[in-house]
C-alpha positions, -999 to 999 in steps of 0.1 A, spaced: -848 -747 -250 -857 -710 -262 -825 -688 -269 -830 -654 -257 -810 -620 -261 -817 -592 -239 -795 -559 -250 -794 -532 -226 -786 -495 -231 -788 -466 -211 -819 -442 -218 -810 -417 -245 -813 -391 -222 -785 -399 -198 -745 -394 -201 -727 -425 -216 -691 -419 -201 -682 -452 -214 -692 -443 -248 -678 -411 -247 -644 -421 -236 -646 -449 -269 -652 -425 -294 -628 -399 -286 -603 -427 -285 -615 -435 -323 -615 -401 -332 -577 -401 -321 -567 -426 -340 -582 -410 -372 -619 -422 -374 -628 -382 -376 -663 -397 -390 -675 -408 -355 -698 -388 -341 -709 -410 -312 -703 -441 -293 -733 -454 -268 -717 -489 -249 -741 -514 -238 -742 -549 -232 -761 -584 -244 -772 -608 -224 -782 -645 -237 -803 -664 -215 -815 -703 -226 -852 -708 -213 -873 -738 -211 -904 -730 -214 -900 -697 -231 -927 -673 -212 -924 -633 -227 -938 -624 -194 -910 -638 -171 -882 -628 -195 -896 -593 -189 -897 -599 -152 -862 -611 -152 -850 -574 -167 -868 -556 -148 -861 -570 -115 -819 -578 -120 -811 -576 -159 -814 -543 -164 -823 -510 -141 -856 -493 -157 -845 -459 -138 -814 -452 -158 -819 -482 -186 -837 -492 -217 -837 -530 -229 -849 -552 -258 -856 -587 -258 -848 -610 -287 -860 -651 -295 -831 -662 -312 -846 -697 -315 
């Protein structure tokens, strides 16, 4: 079996309330060098046969929305 990691983020472009609300909670407690926090989340998936082309399928249909959401797929092993 193929270990995969998909990590999804939103796009750049969009608000990250989540992310927001972390680092001003850092900031607070004295990590004054955060600038930003983006919050995502990983996804490990064990595949057998490993196919790149229904991994990507998988994301784009229920792992991750492509409107609002970027995502990366990683073979562990």
């Amino acid at each position: 079996m193929t270990k995969v990691r998909v990590y999804v983020t939103l796009k750049p472009s969009l608000l990250d309330s989540a992310g927001r609300t972390v680092a001003g909670a850092l900031q607070k407690l004295g990590y004054e060098e955060l600038e930003e926090a983006r919050i995502g989340k990983l996804i490990e998936l064990q595949v057998d046969p490993y196919s790149e082309a229904r991994v990507k399928e998988m994301c784009d249909k229920l792992l991750a929305n492509p409107v609002i959401e970027d995502y990366r797929v990683e073979v562990v092993a």
